[in-house]
MIDREN-708712 format. One record per residue (C-alpha): x, y, z; residue number from 1; residue in three letters. Coordinates in Angstrom, 3 decimals, decimal comma. Layout:
N
px X&py Y&pz Z&vexkol NUM&nulum ala
...
This chain:
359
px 0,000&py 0,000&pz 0,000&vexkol 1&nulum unk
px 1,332&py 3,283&pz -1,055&vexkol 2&nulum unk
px 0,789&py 5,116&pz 2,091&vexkol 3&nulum unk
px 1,201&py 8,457&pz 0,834&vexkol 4&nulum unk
px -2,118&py 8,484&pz -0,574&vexkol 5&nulum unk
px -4,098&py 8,287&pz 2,676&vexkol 6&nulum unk
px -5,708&py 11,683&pz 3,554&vexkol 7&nulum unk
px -6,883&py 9,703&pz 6,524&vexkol 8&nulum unk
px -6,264&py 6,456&pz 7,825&vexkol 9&nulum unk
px -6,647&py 4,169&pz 11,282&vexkol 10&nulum unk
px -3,196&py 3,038&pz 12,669&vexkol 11&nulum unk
px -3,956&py -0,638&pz 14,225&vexkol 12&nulum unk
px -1,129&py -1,187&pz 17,190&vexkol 13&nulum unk
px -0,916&py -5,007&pz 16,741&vexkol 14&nulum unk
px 1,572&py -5,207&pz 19,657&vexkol 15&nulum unk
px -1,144&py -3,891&pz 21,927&vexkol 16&nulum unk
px -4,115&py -6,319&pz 20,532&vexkol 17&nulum unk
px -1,955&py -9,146&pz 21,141&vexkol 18&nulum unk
px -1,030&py -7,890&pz 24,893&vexkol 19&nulum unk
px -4,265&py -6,786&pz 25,676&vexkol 20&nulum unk
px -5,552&py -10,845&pz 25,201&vexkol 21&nulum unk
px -2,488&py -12,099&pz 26,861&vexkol 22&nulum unk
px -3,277&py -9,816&pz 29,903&vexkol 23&nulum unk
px -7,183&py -10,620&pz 29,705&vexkol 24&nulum unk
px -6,120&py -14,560&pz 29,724&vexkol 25&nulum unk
px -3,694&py -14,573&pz 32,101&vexkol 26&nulum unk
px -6,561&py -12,617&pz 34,506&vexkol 27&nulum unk
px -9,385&py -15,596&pz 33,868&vexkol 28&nulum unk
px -9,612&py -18,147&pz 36,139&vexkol 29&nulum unk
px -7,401&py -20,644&pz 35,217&vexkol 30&nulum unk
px -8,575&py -23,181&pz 31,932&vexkol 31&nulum unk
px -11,080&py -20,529&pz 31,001&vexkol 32&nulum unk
px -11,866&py -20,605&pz 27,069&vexkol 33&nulum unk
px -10,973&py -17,029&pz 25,184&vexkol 34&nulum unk
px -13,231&py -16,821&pz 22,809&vexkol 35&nulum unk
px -12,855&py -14,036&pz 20,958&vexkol 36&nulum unk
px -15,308&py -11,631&pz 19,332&vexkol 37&nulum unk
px -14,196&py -10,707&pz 15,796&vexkol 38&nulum unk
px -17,562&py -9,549&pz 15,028&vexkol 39&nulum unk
px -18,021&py -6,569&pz 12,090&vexkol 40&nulum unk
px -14,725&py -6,887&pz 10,716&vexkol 41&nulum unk
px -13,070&py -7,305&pz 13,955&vexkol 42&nulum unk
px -14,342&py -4,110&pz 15,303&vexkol 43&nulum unk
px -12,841&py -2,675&pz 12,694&vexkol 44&nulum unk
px -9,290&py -2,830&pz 13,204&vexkol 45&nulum unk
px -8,965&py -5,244&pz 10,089&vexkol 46&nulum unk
px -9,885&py -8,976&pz 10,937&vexkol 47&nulum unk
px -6,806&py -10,111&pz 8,410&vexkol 48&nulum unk
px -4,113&py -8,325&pz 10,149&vexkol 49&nulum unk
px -5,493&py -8,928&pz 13,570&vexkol 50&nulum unk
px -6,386&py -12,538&pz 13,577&vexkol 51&nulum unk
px -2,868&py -14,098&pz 14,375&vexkol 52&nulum unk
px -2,519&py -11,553&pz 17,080&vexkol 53&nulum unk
px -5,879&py -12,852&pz 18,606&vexkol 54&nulum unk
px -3,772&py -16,202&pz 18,731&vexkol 55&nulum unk
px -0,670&py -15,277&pz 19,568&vexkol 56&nulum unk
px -2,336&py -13,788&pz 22,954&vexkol 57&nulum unk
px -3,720&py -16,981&pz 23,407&vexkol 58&nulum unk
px -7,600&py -16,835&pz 22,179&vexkol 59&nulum unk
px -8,690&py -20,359&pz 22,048&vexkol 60&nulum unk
px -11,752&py -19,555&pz 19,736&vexkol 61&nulum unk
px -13,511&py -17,334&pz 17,417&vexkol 62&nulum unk
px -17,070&py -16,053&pz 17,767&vexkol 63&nulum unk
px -18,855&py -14,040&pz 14,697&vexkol 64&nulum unk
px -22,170&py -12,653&pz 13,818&vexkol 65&nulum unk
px -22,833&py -14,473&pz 10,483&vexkol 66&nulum unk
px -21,242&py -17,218&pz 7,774&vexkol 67&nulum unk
px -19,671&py -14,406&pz 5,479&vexkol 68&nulum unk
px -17,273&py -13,835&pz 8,298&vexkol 69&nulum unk
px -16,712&py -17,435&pz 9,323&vexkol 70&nulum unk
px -15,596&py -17,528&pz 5,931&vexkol 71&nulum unk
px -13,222&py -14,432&pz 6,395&vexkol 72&nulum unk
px -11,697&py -16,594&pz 9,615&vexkol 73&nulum unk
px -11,727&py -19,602&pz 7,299&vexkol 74&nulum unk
px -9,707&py -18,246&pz 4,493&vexkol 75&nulum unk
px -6,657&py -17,349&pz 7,630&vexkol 76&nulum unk
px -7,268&py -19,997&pz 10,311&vexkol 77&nulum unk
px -8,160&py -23,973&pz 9,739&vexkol 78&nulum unk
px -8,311&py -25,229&pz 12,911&vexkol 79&nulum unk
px -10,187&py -22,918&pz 15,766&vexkol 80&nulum unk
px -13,510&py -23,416&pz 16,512&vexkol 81&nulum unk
px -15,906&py -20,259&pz 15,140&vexkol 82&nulum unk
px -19,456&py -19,819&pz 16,675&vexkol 83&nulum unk
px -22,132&py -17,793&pz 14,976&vexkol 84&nulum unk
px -23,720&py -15,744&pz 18,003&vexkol 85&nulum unk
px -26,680&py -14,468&pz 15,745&vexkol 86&nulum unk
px -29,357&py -17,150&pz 14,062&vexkol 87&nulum unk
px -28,567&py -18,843&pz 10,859&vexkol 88&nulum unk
px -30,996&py -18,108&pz 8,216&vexkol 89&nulum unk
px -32,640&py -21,303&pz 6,825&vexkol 90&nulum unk
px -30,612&py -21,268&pz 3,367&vexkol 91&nulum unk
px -27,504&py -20,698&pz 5,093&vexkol 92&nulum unk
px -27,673&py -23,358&pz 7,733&vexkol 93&nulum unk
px -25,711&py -25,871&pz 4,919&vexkol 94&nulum unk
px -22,458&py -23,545&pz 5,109&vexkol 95&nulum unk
px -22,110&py -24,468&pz 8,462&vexkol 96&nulum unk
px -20,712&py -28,426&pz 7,137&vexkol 97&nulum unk
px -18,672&py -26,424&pz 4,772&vexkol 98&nulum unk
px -16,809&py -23,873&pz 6,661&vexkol 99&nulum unk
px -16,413&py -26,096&pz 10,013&vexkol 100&nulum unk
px -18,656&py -23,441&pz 12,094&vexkol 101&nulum unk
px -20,489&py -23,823&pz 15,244&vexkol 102&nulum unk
px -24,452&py -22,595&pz 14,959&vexkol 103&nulum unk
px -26,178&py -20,911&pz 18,228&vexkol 104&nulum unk
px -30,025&py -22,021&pz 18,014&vexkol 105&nulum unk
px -32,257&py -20,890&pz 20,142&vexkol 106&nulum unk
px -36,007&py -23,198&pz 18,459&vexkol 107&nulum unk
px -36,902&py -26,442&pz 17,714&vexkol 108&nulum unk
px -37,680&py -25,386&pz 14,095&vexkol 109&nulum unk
px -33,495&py -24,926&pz 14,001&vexkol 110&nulum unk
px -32,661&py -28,017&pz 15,208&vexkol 111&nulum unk
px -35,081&py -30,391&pz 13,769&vexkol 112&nulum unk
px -33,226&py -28,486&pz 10,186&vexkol 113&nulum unk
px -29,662&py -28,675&pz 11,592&vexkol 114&nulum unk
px -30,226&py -32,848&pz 12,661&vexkol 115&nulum unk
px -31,852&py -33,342&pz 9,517&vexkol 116&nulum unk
px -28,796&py -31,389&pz 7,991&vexkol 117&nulum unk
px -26,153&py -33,437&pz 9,740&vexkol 118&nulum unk
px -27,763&py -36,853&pz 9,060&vexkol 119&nulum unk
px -27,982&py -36,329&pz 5,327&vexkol 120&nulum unk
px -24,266&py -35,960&pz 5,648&vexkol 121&nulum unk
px -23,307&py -38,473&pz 8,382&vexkol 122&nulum unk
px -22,214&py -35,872&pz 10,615&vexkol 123&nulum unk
px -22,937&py -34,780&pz 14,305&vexkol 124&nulum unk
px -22,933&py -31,424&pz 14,343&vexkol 125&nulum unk
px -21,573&py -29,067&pz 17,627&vexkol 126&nulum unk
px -24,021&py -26,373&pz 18,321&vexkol 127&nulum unk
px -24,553&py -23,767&pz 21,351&vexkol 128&nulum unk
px -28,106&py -22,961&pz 22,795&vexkol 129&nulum unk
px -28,892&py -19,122&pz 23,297&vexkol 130&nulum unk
px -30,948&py -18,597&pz 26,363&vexkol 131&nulum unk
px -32,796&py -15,239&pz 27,085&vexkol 132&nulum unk
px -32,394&py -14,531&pz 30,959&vexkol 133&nulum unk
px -33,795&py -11,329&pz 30,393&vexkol 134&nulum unk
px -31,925&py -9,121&pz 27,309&vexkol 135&nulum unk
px -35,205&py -9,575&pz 25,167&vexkol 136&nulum unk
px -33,110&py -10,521&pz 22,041&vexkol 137&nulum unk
px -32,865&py -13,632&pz 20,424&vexkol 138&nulum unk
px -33,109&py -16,828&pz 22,636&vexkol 139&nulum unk
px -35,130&py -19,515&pz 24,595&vexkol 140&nulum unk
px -36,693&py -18,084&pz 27,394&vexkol 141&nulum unk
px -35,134&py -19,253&pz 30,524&vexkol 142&nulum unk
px -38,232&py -20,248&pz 32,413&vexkol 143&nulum unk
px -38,776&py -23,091&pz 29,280&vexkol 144&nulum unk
px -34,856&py -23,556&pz 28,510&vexkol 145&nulum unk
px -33,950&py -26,820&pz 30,772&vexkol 146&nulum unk
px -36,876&py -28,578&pz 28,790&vexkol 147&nulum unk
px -35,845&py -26,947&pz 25,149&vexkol 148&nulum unk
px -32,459&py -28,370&pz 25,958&vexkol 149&nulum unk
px -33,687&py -31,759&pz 27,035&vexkol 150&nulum unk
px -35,413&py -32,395&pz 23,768&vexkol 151&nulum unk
px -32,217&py -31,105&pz 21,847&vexkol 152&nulum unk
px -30,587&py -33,758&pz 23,203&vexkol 153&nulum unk
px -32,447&py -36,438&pz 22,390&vexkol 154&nulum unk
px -31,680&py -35,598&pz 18,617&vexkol 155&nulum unk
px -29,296&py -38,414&pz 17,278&vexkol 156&nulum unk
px -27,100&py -35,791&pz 15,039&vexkol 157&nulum unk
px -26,785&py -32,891&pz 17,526&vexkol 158&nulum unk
px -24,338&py -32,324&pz 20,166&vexkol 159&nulum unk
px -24,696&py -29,738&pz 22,642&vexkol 160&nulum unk
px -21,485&py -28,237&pz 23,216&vexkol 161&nulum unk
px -22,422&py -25,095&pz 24,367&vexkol 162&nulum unk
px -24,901&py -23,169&pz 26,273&vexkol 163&nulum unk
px -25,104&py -19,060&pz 26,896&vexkol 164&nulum unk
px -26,607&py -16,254&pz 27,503&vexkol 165&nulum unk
px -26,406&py -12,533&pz 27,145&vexkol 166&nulum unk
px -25,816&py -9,856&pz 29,803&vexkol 167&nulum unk
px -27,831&py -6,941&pz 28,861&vexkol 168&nulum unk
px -26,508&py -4,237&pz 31,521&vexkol 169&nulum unk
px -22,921&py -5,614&pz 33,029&vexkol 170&nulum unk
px -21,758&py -2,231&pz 32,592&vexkol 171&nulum unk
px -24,981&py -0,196&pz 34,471&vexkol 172&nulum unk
px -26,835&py -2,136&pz 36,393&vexkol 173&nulum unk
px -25,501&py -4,878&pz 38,982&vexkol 174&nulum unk
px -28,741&py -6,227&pz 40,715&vexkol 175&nulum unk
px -30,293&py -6,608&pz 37,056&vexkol 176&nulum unk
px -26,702&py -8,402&pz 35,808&vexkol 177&nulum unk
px -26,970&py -11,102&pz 39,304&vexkol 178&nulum unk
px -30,815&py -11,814&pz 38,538&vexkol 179&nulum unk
px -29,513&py -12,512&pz 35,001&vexkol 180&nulum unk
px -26,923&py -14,779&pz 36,618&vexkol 181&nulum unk
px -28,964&py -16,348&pz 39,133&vexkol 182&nulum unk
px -31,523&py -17,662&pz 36,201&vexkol 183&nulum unk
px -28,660&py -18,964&pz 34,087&vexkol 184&nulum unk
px -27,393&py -20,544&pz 36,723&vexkol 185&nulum unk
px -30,510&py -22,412&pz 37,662&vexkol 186&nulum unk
px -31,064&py -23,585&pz 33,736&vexkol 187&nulum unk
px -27,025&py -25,043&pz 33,591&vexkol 188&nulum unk
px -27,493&py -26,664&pz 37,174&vexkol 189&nulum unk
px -31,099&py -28,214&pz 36,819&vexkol 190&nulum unk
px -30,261&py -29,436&pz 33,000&vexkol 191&nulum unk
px -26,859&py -30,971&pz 34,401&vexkol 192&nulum unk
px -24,518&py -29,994&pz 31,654&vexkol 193&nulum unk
px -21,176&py -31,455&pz 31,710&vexkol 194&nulum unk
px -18,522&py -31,500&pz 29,770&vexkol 195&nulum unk
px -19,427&py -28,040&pz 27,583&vexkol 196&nulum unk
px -19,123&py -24,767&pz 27,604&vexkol 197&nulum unk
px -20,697&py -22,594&pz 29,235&vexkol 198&nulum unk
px -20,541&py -18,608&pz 29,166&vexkol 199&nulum unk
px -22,119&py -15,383&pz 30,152&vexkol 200&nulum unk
px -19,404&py -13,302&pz 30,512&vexkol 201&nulum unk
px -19,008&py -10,237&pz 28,122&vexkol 202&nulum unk
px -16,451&py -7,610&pz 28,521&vexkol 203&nulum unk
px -18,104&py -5,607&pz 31,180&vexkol 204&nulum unk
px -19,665&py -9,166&pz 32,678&vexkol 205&nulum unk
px -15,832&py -10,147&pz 33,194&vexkol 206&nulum unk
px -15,569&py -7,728&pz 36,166&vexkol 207&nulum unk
px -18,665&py -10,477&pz 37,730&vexkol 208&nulum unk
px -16,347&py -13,408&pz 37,039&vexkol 209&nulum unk
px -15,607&py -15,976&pz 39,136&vexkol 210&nulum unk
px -13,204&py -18,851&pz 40,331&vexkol 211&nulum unk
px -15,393&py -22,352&pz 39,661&vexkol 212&nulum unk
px -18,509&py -23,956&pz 38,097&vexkol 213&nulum unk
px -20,778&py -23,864&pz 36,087&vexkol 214&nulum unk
px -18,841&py -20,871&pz 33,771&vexkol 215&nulum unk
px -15,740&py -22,611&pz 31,926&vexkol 216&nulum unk
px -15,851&py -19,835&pz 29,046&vexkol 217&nulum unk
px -16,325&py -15,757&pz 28,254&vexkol 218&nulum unk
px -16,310&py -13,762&pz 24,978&vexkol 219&nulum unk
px -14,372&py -10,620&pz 25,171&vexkol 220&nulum unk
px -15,396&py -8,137&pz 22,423&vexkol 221&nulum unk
px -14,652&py -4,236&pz 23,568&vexkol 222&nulum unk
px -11,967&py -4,889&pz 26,014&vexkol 223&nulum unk
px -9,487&py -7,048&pz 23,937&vexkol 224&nulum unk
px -9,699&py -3,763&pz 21,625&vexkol 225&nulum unk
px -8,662&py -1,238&pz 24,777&vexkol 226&nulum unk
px -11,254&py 0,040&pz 25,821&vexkol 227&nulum unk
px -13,090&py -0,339&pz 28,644&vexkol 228&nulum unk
px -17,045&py -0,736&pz 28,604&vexkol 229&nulum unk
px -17,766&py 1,410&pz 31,859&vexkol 230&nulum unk
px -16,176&py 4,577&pz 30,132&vexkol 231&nulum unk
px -13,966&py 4,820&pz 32,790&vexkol 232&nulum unk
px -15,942&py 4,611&pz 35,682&vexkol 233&nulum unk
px -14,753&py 1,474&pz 37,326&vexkol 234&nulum unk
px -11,241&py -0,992&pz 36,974&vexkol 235&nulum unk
px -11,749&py -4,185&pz 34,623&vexkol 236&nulum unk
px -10,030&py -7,020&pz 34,794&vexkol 237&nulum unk
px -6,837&py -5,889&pz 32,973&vexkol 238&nulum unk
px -5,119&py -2,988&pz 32,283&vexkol 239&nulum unk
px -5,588&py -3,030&pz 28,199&vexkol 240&nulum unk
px -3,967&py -0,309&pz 26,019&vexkol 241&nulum unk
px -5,829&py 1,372&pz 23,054&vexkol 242&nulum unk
px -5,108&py -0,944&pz 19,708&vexkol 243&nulum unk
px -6,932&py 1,771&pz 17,549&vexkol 244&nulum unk
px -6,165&py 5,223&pz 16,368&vexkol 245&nulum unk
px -7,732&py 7,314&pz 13,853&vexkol 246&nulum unk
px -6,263&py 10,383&pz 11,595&vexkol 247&nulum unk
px -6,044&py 12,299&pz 9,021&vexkol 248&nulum unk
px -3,927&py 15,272&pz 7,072&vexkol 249&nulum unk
px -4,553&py 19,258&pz 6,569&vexkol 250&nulum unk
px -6,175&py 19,436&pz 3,724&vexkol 251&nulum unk
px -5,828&py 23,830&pz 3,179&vexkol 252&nulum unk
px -5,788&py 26,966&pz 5,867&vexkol 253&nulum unk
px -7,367&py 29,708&pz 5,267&vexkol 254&nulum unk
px -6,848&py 33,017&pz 7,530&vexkol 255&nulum unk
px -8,976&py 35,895&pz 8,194&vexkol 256&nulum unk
px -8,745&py 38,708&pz 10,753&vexkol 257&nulum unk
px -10,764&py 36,502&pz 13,636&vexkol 258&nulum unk
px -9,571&py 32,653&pz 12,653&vexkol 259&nulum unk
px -7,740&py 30,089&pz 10,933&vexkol 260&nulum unk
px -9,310&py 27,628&pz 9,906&vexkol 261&nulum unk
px -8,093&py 24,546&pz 8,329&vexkol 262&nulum unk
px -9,848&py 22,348&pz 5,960&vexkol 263&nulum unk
px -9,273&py 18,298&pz 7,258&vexkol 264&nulum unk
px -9,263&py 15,720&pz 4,748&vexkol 265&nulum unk
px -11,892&py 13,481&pz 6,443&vexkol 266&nulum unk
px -15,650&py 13,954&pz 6,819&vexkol 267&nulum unk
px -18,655&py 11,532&pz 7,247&vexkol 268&nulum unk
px -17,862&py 9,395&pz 4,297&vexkol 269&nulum unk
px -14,894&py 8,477&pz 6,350&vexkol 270&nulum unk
px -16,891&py 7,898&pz 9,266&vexkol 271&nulum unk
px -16,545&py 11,920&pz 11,108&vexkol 272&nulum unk
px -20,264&py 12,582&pz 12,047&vexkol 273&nulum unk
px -21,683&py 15,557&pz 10,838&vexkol 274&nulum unk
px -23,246&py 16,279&pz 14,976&vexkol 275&nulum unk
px -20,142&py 16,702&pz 17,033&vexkol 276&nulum unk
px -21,270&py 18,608&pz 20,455&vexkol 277&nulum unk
px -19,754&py 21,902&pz 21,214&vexkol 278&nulum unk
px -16,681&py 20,863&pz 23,113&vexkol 279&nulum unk
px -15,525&py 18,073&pz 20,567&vexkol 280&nulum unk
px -11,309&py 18,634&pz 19,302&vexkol 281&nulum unk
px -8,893&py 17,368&pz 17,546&vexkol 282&nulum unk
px -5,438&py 17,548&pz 18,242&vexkol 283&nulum unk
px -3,125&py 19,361&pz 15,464&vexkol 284&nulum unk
px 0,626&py 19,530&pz 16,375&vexkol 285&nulum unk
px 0,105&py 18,196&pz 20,260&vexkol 286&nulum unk
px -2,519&py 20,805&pz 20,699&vexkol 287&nulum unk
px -6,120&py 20,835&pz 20,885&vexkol 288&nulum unk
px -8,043&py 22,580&pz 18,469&vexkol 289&nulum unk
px -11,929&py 22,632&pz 18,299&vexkol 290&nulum unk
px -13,874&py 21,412&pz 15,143&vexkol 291&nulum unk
px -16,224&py 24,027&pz 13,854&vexkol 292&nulum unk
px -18,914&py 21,771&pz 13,456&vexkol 293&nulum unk
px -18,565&py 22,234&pz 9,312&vexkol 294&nulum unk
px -18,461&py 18,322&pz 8,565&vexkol 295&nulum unk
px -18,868&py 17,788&pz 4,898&vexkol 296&nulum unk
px -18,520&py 14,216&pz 2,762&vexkol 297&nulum unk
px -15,224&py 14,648&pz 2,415&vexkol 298&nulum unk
px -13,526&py 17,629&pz 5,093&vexkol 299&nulum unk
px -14,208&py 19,172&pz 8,608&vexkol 300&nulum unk
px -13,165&py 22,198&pz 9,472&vexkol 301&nulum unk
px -11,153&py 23,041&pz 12,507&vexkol 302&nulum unk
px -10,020&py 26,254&pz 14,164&vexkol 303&nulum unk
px -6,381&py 25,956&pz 14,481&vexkol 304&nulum unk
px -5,557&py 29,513&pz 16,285&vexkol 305&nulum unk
px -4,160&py 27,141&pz 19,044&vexkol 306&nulum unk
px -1,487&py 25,736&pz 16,585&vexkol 307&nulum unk
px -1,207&py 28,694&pz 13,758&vexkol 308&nulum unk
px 2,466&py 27,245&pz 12,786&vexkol 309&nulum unk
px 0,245&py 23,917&pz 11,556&vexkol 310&nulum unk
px 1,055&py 23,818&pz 8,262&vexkol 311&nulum unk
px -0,648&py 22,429&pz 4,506&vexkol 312&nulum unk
px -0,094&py 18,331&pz 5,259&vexkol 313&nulum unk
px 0,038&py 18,103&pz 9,113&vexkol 314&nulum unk
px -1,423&py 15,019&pz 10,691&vexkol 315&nulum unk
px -4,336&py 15,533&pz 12,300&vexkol 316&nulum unk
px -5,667&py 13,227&pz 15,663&vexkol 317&nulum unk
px -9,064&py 12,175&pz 15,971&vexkol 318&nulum unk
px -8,470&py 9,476&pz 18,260&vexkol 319&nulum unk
px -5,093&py 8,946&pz 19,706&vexkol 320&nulum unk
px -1,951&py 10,718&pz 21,332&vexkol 321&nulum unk
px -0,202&py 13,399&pz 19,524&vexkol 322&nulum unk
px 2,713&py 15,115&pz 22,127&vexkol 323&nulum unk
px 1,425&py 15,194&pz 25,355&vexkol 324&nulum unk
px -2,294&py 15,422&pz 24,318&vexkol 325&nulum unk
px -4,717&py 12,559&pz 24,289&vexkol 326&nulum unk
px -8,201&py 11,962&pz 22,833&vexkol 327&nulum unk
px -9,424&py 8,463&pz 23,487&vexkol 328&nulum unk
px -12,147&py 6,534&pz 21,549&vexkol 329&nulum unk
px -14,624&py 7,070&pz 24,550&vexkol 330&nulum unk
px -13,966&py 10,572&pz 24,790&vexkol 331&nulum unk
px -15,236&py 11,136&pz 20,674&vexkol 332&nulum unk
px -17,547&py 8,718&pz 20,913&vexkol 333&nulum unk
px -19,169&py 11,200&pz 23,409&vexkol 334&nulum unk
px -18,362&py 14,144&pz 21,348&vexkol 335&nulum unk
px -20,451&py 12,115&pz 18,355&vexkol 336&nulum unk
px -23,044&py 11,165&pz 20,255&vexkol 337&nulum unk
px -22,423&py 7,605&pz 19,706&vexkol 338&nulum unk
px -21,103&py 4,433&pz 21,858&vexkol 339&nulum unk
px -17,726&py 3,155&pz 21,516&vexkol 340&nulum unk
px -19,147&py 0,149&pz 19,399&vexkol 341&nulum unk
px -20,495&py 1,851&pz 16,859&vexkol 342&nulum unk
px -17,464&py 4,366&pz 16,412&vexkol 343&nulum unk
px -15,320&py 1,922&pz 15,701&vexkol 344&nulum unk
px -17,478&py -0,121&pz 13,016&vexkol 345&nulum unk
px -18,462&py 3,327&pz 11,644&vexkol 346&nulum unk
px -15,327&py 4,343&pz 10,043&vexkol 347&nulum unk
px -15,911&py 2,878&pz 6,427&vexkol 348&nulum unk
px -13,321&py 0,563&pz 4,034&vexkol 349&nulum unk
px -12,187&py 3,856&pz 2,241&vexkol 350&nulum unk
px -10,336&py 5,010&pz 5,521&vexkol 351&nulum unk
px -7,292&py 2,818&pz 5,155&vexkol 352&nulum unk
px -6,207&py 0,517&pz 7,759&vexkol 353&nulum unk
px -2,082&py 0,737&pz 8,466&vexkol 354&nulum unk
px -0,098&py -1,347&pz 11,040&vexkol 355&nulum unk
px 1,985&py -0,098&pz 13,672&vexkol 356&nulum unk
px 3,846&py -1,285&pz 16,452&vexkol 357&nulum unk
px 3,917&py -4,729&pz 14,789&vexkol 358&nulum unk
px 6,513&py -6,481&pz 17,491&vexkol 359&nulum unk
């Protein structure tokens, strides 16, 4: 890649990625499976470049939202086990044989289709079962789960291998998070499972973790990346560094007799919202300088009388460190009135993706 054509860009710090799992691993309870959220093109920091960090730091399996990106994982990895967290639709349930993935099914409809499936081809086929403990999204209600995953059982080409659930408010609201728990809990313990996995435990859930039974497993999504899912409010279970920064160049200055203003090559069709609040910066030559609010397809404009020798060229920092400065990823994200989630699967393809720190 000929880097001198980026007007903006994301820098992806591999070395961090990879020491942010190691640190996350070596704070589980010991034999605890990583399984590692690579949803949305890993969060956007590019699932390619990223995906033999995830391993180096010891993830021990792959969880996605769909089969186009088990077949992303596919094309880098042979071996690790991938779950699909969201449901299969019914003419995609096949690819599962094909690409070596593990469904989550949360209806009978699924697995009488899935047996059927894995009979045709001889096969017993791994699957988890999502239960609903009280998120409201996709799963078997918890009150009917133990018998839903009775009658799974009996099916002669399925093979539970997994069981979870969702934690809907880890990060807000801890006597909603235990009730969540407490019905899990009861489902694992009154169905008896042994000998699969079993996980609740989300980034922010991680801080409710555990030495012991009945959770062997957790899927870290937002912390693995750096950031924390409490914005700061409360210590997680590692001390992670920020893997993701984003930037972009001075695109022209102007000067009149109140400002100067300079034109930044990046604007909402590389993912800069056009609804920053008042107090959102940047950072242009270590300094912070506020955006204008002038967000365009393709520029934002930013007063730069706090760093008038910033010349034609000069990097710009929308996220990151630039001197002494600092604006992290939840910091904008409240600027754009967005969560750090969605920030970092908002910046589009055409913002190139450049690797740094690669030891």
């Amino acid at each position: 890649m000929n880097t001198a054509l980026n007007r903006s860009w994301i820098e992806i710090n591999l070395g961090a990625l990879e020491n942010n799992v190691r640190k996350i691993k070596a704070a589980l309870p010991k034999g605890t499976v990583y399984i590692a959220v690579v949803k949305a093109d890993a969060y956007g920091h590019s699932l390619p470049r990223s995906v033999v960090r995830f391993l180096k730091g010891g993830a021990d399996m792959f969880a996605v939202a769909n089969m186009q990106e088990v077949s992303r994982i596919r094309e880098l990895v042979s071996s690790k086990p991938v779950l699909v967290l969201s449901p299969l639709l019914p003419d995609e349930r096949r690819l599962v044989f094909e690409y070596g993935a593990t469904p989550a099914i949360s209806t009978l409809e699924e697995a009488l289709d899935f047996n059927s499936l894995a009979r045709e081809r001889g096969r017993i086929l791994d699957l988890h079962v999502k239960i609903d403990t009280g998120m409201g999204r996709f799963g078997v209600w918890h009150e009917k789960a133990v018998e839903f995953l009775r009658e799974v059982s009996k099916f002669s080409n399925l093979r539970i291998s997994g069981v979870f659930t969702h934690l809907s408010s880890a990060d807000c609201d801890e006597s909603y998070t235990h009730m969540q728990m407490r019905n899990f809990t009861r489902v694992v313990e009154e169905f008896g499972a042994k000998n699969i996995l079993i996980h609740l435990h989300a980034s922010a859930g991680l801080n409710y973790i555990k030495d012991g039974a009945p959770f062997n497993a957790v899927r870290v999504g937002l912390l693995q990346y750096g950031i924390s899912p409490f914005g700061g409010r409360c210590k997680t279970i590692a001390d992670v560094e920020p893997v993701m920064s984003f930037k972009a160049r001075i695109a022209s200055i102007s000067r009149n007799e109140k400002r100067i203003i300079a034109t930044v090559s990046a604007g909402f069709a590389d993912g800069v919202p056009s609804n920053f609040s008042k107090n959102a910066c940047v950072l242009v030559r270590g300094k912070k300088c506020p955006i204008l609010g002038g967000v365009s397809l393709d520029e934002t404009l930013v007063d730069i009388a706090n760093a008038s020798e910033a010349e034609q060229g000069d990097e710009v920092v929308f996220i990151g460190k630039q001197g002494g400065e600092c604006i992290d990823l939840p910091l904008y994200s409240h600027w754009t009135r967005r969560i750090p989630w969605e920030t970092m699967v908002a910046i589009p393809r055409r913002v190139a993706r450049e690797v740094v720190n690669v030891k």
